[in-house]
BALUM-613257 format. One line per 4 residues: number of its first residue (from 1); their letters; for each residue x, y, z of N, C-alpha, C, O. Coordinates in steps of 0.1 Angstrom, whole numbers, plus 5000, padded with zeros to 4 digits. Atoms other than C-alpha are relative to their C-alpha. Example, Ala and Ser with C-alpha at 12.3 -4.5 7.8 and 13.67 -1.06 7.14 Angstrom:
1	AS	5009:4988:5000:5123:4955:5078:5009:5012:5000:5019:5012:5007  4991:4989:5000:5137:4989:5071:4992:5011:5008:4997:5022:5009 $
//
This chain:
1	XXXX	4987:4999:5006:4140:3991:4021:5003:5015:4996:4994:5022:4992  4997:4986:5002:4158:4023:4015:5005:5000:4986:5010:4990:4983  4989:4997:5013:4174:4034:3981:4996:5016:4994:4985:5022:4992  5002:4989:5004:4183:4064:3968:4997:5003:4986:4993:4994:4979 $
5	XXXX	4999:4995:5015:4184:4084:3934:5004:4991:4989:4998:4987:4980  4995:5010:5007:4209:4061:3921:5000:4984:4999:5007:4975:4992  5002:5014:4998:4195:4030:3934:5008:4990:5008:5009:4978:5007  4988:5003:4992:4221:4024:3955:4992:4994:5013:4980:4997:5012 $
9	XXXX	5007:5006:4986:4209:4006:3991:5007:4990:5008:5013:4981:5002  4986:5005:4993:4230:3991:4016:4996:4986:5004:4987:4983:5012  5000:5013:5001:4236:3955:4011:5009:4998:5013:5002:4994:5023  4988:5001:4998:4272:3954:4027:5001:5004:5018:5004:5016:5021 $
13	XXXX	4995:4994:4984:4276:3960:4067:5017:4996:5004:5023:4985:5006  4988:5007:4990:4310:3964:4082:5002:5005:5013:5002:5017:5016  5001:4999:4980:4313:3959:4121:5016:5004:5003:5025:4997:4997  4989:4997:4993:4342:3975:4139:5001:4997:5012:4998:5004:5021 $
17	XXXX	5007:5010:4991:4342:3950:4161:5014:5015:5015:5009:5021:5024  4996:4990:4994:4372:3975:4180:5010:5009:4992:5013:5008:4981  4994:4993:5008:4392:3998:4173:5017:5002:5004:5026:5008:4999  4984:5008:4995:4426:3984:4193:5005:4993:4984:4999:4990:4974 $
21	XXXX	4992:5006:5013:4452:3971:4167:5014:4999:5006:5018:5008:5013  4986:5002:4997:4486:3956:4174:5012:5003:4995:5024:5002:4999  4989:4993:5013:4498:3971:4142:5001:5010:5001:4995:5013:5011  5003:4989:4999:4503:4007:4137:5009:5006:4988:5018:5014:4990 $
25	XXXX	4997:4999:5012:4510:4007:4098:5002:5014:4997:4994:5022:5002  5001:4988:5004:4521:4039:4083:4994:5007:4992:4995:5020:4993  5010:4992:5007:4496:4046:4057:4987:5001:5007:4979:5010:5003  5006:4995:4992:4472:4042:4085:4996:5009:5013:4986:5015:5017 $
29	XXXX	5003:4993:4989:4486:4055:4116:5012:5011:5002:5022:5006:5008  4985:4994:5005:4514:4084:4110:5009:5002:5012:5021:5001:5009  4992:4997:4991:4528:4092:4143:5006:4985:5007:5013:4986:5017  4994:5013:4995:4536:4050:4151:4992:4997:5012:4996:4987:5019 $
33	XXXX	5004:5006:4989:4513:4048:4179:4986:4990:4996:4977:4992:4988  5017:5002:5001:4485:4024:4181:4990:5000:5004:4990:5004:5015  5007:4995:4996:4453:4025:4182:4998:4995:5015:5005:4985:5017  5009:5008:4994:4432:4015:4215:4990:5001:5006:4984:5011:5010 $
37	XXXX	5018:5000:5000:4401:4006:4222:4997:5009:5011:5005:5011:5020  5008:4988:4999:4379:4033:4232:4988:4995:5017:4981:4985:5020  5004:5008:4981:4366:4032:4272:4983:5001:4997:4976:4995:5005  5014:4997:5012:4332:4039:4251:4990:4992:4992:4978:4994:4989 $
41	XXXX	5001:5010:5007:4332:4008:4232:4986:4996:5000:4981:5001:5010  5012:5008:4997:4298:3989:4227:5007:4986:5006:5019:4982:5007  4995:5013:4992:4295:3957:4244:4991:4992:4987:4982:4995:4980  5001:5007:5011:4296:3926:4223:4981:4999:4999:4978:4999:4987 $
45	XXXX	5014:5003:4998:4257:3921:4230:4992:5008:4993:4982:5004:4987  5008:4990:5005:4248:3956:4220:5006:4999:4982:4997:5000:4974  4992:5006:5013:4269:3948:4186:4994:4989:4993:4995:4990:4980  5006:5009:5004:4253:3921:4179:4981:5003:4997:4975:4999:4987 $
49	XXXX	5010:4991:4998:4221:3937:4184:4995:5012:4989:4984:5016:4986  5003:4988:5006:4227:3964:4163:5004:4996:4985:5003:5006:4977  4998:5010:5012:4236:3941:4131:4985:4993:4997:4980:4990:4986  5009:5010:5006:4204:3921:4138:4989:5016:4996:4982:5017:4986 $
53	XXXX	5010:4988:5007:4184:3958:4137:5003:5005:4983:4995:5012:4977  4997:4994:5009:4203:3966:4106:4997:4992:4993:5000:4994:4981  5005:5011:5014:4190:3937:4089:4992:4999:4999:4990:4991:4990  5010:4999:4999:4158:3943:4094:4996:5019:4996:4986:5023:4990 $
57	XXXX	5004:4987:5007:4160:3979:4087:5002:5007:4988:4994:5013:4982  4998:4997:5012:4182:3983:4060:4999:4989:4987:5004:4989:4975  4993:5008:5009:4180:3952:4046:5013:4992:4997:5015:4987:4985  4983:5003:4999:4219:3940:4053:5004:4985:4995:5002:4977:5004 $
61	XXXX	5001:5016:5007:4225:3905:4034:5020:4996:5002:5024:4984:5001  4986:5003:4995:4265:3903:4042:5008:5006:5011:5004:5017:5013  4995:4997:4986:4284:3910:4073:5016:4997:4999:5021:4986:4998  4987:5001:5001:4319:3920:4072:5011:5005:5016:5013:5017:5019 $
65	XXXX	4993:4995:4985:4341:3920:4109:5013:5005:4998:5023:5000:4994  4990:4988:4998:4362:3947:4111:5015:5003:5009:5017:4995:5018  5002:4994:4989:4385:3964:4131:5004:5020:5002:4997:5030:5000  4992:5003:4992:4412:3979:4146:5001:4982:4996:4996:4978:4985 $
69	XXXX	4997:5015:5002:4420:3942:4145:4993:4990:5011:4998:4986:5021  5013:5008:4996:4390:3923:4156:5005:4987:5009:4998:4984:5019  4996:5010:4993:4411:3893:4169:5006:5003:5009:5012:4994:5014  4989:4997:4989:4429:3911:4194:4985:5006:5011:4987:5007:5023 $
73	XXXX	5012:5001:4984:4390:3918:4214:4994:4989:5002:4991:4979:4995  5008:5014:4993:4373:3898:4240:4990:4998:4994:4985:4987:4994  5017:4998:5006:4342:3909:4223:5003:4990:4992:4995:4981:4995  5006:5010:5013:4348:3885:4193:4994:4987:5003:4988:4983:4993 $
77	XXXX	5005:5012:5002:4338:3851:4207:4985:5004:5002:4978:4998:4994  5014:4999:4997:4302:3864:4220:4999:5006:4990:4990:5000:4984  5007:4996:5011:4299:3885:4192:4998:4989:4990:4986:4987:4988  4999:5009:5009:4305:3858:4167:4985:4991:5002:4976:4988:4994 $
81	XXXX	5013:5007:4995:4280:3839:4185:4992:4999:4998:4985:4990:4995  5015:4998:5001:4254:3857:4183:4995:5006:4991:4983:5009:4990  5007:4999:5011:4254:3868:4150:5000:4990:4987:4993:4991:4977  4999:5014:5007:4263:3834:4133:4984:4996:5002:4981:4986:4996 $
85	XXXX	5010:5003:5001:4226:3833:4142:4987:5008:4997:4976:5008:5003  5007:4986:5007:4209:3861:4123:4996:4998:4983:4990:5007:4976  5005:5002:5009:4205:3841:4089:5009:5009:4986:5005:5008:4975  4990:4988:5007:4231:3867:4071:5006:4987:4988:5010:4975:4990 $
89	XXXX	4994:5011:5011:4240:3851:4033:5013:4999:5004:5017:4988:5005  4986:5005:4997:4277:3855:4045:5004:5007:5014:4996:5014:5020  4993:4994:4991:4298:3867:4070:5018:4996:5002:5024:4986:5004  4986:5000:5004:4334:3875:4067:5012:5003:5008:5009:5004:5020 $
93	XXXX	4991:4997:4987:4363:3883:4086:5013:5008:4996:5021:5001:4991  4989:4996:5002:4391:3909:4079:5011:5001:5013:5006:4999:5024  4989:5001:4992:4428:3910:4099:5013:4998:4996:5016:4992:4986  4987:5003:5006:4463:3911:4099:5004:4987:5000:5012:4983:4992 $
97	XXXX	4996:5015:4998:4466:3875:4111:5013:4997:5005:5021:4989:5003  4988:5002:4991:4491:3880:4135:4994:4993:5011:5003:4991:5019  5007:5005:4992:4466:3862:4158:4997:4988:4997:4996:4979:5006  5012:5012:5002:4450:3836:4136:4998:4988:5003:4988:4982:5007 $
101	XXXX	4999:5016:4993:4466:3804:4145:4993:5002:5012:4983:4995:5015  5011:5005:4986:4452:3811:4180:4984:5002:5001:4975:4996:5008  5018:5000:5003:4419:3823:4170:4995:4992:4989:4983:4994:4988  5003:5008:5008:4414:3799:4143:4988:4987:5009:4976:4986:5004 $
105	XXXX	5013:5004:4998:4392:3777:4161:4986:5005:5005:4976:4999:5006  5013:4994:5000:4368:3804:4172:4997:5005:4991:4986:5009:4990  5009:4996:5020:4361:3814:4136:4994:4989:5001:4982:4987:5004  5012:5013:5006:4355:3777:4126:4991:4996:5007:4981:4990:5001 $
109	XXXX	5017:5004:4992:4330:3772:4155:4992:5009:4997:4981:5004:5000  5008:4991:5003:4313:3800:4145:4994:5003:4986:4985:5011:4984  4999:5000:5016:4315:3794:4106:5005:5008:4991:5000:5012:4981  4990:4985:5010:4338:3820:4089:5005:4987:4992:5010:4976:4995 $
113	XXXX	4994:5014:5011:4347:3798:4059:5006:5014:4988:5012:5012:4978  4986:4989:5013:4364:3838:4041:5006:5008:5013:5002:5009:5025  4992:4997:4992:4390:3854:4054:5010:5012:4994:5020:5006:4990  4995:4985:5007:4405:3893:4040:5017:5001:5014:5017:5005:5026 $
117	XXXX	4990:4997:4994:4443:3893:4053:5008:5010:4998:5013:5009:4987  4991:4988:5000:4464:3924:4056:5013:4992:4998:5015:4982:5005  4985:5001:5007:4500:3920:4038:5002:5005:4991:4996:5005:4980  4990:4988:5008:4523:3942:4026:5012:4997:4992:5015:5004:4982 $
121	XXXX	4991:5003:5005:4551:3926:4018:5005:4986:5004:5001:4981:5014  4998:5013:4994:4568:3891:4020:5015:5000:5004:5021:4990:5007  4987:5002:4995:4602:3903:4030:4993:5004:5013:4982:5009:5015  5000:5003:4983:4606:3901:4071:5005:5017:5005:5000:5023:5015 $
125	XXXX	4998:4990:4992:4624:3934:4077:4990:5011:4993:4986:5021:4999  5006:4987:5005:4603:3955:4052:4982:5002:5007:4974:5011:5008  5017:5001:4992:4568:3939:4070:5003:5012:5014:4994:5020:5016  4996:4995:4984:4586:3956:4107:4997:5015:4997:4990:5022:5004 $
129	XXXX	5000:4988:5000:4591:3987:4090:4986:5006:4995:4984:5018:4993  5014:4993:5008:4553:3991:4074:4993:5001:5009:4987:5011:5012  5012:5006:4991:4534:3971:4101:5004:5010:5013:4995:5015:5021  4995:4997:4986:4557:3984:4129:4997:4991:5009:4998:4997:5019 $
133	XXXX	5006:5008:4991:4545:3955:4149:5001:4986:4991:5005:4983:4979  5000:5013:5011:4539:3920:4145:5013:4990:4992:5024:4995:4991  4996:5005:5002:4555:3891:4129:4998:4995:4987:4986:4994:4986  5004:5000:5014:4555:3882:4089:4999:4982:5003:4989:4976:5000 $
137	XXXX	5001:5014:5002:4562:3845:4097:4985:4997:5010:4976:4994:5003  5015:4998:4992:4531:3844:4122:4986:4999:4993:4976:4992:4995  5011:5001:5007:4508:3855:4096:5000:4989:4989:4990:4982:4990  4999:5009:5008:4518:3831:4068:4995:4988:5009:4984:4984:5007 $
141	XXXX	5009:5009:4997:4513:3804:4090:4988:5001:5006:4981:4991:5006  5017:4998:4999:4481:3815:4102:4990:4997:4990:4981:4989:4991  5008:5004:5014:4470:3817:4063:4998:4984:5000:4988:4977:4999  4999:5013:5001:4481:3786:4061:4990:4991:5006:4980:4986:5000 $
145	XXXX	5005:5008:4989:4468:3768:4088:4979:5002:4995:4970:4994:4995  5011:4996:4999:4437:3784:4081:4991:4996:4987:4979:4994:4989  5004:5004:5015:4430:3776:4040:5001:4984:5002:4996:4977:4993  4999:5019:5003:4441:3735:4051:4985:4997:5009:4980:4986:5007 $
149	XXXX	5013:5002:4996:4408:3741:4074:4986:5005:4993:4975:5006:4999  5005:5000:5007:4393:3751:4043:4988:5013:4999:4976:5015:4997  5007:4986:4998:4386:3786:4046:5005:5008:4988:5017:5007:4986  4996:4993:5009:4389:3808:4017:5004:5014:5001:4997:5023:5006 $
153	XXXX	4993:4992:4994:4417:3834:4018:5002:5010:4988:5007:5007:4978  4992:4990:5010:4423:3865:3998:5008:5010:5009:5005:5011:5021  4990:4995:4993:4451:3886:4010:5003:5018:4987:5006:5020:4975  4999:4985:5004:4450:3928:4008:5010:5001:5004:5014:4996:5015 $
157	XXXX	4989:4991:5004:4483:3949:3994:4995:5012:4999:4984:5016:4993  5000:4986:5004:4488:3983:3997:5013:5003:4995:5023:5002:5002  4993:4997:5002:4510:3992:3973:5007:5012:5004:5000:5020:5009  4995:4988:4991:4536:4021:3985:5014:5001:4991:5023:4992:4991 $
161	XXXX	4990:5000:5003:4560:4034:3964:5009:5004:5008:5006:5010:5018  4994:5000:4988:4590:4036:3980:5003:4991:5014:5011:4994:5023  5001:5003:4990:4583:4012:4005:5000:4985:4993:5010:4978:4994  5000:5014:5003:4573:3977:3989:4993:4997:4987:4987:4986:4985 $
165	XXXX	4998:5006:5011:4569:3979:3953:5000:4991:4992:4994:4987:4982  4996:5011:5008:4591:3955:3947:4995:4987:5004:5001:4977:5000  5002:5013:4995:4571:3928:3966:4984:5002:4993:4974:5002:5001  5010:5002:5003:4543:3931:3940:4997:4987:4993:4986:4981:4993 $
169	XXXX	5000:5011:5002:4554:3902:3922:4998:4992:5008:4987:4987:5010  4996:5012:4988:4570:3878:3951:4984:4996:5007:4979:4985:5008  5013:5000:4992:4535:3884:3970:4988:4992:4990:4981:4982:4994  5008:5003:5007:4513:3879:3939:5003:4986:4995:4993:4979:4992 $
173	XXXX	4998:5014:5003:4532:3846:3930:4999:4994:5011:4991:4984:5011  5011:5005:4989:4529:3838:3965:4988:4991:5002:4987:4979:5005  5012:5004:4998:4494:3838:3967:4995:4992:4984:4986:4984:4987  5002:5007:5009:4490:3822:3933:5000:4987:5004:4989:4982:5006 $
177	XXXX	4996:5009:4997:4507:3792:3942:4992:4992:5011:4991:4980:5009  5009:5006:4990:4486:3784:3972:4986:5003:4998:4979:4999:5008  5014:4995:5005:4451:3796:3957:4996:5011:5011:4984:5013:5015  5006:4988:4996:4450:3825:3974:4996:5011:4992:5001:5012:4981 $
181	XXXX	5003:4986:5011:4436:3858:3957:5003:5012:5005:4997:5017:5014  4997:4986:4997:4450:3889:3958:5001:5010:4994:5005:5011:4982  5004:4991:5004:4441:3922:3962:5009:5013:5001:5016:5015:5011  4993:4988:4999:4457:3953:3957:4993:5012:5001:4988:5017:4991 $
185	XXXX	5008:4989:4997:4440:3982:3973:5008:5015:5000:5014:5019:5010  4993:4985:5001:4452:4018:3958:4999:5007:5012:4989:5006:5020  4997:4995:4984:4466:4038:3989:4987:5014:4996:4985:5021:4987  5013:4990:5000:4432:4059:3998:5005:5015:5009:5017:5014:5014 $
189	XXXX	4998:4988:4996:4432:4094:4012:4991:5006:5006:4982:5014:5004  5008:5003:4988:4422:4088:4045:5009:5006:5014:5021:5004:5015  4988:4996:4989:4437:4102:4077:5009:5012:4999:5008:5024:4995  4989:4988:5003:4465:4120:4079:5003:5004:4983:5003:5015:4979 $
193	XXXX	5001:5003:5016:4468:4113:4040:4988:5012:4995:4990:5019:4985  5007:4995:5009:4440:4131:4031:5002:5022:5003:4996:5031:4999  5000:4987:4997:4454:4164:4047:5015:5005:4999:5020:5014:5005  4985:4998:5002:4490:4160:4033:4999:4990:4988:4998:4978:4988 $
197	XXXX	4999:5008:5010:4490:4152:3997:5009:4999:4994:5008:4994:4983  4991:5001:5002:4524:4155:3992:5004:4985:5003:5011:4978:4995  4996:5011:4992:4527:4125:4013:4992:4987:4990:4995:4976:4987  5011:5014:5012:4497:4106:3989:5004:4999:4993:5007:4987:4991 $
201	XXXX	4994:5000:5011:4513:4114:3959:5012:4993:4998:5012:4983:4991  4989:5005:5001:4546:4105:3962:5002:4981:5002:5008:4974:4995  5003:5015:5003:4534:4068:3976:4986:4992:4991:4985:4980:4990  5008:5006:5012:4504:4066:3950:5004:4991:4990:5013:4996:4983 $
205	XXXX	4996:5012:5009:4508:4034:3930:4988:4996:4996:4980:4989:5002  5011:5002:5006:4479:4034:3904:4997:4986:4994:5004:4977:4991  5004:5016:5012:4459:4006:3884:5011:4997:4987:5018:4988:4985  4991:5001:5013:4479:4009:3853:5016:5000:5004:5023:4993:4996 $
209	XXXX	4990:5000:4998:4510:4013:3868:5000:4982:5003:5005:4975:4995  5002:5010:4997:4502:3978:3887:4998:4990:4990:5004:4979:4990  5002:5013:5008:4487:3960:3857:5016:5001:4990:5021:4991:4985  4990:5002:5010:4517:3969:3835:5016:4995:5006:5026:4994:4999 $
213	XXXX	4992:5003:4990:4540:3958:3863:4995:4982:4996:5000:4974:4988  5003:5018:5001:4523:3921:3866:4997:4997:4982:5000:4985:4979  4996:5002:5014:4520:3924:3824:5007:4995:4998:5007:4984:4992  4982:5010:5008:4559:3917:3819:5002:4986:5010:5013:4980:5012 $
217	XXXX	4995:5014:4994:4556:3887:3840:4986:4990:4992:4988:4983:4983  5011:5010:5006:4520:3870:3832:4988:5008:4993:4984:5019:4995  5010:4995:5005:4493:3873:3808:4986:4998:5013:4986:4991:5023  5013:4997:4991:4456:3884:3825:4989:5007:4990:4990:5017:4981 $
221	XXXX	5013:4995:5007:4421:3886:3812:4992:5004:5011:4992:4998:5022  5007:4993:4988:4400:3907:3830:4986:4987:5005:4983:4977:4998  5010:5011:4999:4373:3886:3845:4989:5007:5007:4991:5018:5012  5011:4996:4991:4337:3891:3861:5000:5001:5013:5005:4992:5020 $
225	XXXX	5003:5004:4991:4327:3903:3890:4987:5007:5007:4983:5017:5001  5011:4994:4995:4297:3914:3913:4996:5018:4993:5004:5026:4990  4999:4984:5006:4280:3948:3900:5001:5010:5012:5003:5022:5010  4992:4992:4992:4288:3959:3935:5012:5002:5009:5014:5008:5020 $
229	XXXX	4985:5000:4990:4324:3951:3942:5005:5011:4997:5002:5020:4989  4989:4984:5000:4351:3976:3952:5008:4996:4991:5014:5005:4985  4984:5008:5010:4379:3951:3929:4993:5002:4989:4981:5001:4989  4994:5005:5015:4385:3951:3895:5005:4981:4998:5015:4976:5003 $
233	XXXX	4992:5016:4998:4391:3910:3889:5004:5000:4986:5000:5005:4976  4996:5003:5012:4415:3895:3867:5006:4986:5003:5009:4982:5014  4996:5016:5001:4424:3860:3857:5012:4997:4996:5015:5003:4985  4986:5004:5006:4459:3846:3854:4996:4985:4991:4995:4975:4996 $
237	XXXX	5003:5020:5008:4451:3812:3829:5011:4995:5006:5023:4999:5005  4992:5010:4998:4463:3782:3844:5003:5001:5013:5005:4990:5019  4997:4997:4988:4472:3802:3878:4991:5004:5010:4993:5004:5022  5003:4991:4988:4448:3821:3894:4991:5010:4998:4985:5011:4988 $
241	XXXX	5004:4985:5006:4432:3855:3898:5001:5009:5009:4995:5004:5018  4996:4989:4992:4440:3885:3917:4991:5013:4993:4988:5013:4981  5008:4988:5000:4419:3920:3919:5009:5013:5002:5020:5011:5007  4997:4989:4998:4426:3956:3919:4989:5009:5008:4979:5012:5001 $
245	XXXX	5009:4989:4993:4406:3980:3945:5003:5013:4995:5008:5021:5003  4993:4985:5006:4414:4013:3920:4987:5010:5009:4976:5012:5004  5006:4988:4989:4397:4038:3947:5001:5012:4991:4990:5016:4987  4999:4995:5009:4410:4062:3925:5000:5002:4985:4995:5010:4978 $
249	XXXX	5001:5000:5018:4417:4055:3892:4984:4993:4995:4982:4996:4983  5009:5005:5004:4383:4035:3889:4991:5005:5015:4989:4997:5025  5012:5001:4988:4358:4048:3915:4991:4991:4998:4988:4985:4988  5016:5011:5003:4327:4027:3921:4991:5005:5013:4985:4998:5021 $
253	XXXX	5010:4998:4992:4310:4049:3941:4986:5000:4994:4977:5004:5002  5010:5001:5001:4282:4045:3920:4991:4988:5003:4979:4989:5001  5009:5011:4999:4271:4013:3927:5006:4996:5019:5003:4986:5025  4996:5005:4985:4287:4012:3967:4984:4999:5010:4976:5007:5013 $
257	XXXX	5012:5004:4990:4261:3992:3989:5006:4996:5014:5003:4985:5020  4997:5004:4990:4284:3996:4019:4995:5010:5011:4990:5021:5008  5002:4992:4991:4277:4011:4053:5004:4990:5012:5004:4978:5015  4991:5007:4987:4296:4005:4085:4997:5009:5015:4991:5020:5015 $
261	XXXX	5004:5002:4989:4293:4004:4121:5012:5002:5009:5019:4992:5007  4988:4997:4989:4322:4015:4148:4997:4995:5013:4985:4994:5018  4999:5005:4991:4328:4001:4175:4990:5008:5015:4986:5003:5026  5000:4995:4993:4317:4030:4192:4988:5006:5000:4985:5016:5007 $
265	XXXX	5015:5003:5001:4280:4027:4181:4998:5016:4988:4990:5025:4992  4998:4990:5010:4287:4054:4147:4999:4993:4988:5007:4984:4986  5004:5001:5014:4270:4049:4113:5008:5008:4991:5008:5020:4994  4992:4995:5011:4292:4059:4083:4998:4991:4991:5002:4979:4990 $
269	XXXX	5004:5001:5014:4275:4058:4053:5010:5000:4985:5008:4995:4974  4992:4996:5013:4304:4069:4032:5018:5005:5005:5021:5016:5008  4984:4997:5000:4343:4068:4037:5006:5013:4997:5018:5015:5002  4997:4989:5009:4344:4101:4018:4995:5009:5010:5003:5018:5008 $
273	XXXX	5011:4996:4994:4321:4119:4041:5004:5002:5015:5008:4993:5022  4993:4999:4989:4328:4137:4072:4986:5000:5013:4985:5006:5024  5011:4999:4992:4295:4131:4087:4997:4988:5004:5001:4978:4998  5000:5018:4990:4285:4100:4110:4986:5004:5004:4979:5014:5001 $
277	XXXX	5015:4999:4995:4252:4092:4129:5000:4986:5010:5000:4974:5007  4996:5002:4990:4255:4083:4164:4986:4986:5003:4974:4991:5002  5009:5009:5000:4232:4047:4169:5000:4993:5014:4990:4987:5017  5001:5005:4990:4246:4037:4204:4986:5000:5008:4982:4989:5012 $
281	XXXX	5010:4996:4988:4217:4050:4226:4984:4992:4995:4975:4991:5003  5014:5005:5004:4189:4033:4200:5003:4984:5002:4993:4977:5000  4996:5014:4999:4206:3998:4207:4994:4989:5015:4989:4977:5015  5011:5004:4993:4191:3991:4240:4987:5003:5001:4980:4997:5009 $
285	XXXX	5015:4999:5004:4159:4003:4231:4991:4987:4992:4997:4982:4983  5007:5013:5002:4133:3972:4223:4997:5004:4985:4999:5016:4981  4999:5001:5014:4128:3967:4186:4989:5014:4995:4991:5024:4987  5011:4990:5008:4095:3988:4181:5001:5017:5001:4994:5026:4997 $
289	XXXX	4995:4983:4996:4114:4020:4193:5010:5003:4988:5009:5010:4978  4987:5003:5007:4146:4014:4178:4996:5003:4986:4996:5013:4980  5001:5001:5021:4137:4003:4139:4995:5019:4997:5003:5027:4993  4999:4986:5008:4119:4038:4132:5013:5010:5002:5020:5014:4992 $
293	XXXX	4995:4991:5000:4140:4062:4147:5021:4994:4991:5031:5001:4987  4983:5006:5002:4175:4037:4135:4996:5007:4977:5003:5012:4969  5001:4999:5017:4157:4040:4094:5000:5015:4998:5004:5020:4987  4997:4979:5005:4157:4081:4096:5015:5002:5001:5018:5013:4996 $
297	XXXX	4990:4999:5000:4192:4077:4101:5007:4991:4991:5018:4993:4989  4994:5006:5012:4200:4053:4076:4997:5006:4984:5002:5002:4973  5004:4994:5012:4183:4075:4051:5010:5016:4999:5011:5023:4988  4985:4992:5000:4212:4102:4062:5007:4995:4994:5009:4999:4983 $
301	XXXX	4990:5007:5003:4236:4078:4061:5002:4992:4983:5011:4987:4977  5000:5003:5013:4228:4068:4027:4999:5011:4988:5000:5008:4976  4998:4993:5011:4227:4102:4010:5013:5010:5007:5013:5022:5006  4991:4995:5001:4259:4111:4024:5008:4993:4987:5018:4999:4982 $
305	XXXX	4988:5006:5010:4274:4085:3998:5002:5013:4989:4994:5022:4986  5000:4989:5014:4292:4107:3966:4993:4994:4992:4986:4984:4994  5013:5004:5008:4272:4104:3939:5013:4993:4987:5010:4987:4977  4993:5001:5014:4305:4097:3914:5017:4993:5009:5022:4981:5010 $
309	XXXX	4980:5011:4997:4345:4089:3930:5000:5007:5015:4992:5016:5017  4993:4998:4991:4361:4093:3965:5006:5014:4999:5011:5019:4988  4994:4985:5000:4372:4127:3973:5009:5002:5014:5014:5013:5018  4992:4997:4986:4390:4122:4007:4995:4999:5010:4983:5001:5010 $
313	XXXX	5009:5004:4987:4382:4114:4044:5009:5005:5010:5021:5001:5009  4993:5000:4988:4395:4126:4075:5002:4991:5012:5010:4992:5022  5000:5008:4989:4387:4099:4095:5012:4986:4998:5018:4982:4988  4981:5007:4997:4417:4075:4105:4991:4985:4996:4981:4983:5003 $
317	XXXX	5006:5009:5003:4406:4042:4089:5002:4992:5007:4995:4983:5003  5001:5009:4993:4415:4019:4117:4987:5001:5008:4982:4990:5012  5008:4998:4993:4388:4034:4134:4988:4995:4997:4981:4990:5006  5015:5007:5005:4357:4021:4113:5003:4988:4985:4996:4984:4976 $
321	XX	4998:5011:5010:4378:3994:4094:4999:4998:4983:4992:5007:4977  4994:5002:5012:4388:3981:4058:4985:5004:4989:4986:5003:4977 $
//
């Protein structure tokens, strides 16, 4: 097992299963194009492959599918497959859910019982103008469809001033009402964002701004949660409970046990961090090659983490996912 200084050691894997997306949101992608997948790509086998070495090297106890938007590759049914059989305590699934109804039954054959949905807003014309793509009624009943098969749903906001503010209530009672949980993940300073802070600033929508916003409507006690979540949780009595990802205003890079995986066979230890560590070429290699030379590179990849808060990333977050 690896751990550093601060005792930090990577629990958390997230797979970029690709890096295609059908959306091409504005706080992720600034010029409106989207992404697509990369002629580069691993193949689902070697993906699969390189999750079961990482659980064996670093230790990896949760498995989070990524993308670009994971439901829009062929890769996902074989991937799914073959890591549904690796013993992993969970395995989870992020997406916009412009797909889900039709991929809903290759999750549930595969066992995805959580499910991390992208939404921005619950009016119809203001989703066109964020997502640029996509359909708002599509994903709702996707959720839907998807929590009556008894899958547990939390649903990520980026708040954006300027842009969908005012759908922090509507959204949040929303998901109340149907036991969903929702998260609100402060806009990070990633991409183009982190090299135009005029542009961060102006749509930064902090923790305190948020809690004092959902304040004048319902009371909230803060509540428990893991000592290495990225949220803040808070409890509505009687309704519910919804989280804050304060990136900013609350770092938690001291306790971050994540490390992710690109589609395109790239270790990134740290969101913050402009350094990666290239794993494709150790992936067909047979186990007793592979593990040593894969653990000198996870001992990179783990003292690139900051030692204290997020400081900015150049890399385009569709590319190595949520």
């Amino acid at each position: 097992m690896i751990v550093d200084r601060q005792g930090r050691r990577f629990r958390n894997l997230r797979v970029s299963l690709t890096a295609a997306c059908n959306y091409a949101c504005t706080y992720c992608v600034p010029d409106g194009k989207r992404l697509v997948a990369a002629q580069d790509e691993l193949s689902a086998e070697a993906m699969a492959r390189g999750v079961a070495y990482l659980i064996e090297a670093a230790g990896i106890e949760r498995l989070r599918i990524t993308g670009g938007e994971p439901l829009v590759s062929p890769k996902l049914e074989t991937f799914l497959a073959s890591v549904s059989t690796l013993g992993l305590d969970d395995i989870s699934l992020t997406t916009n859910g412009q797909l889900l109804s039709r991929k809903l039954p290759v999750l549930q054959a595969a066992g995805i019982r959580r499910l991390n949905v992208s939404l921005d807003t619950m009016d119809a014309e203001a989703f066109r103008g964020i997502a640029r793509g996509g359909d708002l009624r599509s994903v709702l009943m996707g959720m839907e469809q998807a929590s009556q098969a008894g899958m547990k749903i939390k649903v990520n906001m980026v708040p954006l001033r300027g842009q969908n503010l005012d759908q922090v209530m509507p959204l949040l009672d929303y998901c109340l009402e149907r036991g969903y949980e929702l998260r609100f993940i402060e806009l990070m300073r990633m991409g183009h964002l982190a090299r135009d802070s005029n542009s961060f600033l102006q749509q930064f929508v902090s923790l305190d701004e948020l809690l004092r916003l959902i304040g004048d409507h319902h009371e909230y006690l803060q509540a428990d949660a893991p000592v290495d979540a990225t949220a803040l949780r808070y409890r509505i009595p009687g309704k519910g409970f919804f989280g804050v990802i304060a990136n900013e205003s609350v770092p938690f890079c001291r306790t971050c046990s994540r490390l992710r995986l690109s589609s395109t066979g790239w270790l990134h230890g740290c969101l913050s961090s402009s350094n990666r560590h290239y794993v494709g070429d150790l992936l067909d290699k047979p186990r007793h090659q592979a593990l040593p030379a894969l653990q000198g590179l996870l001992v990179k990849a783990l003292g690139d983490k900051q030692a204290v808060a997020f400081s900015g990333g150049a890399t385009v977050m569709k590319i190595i996912g949520g």
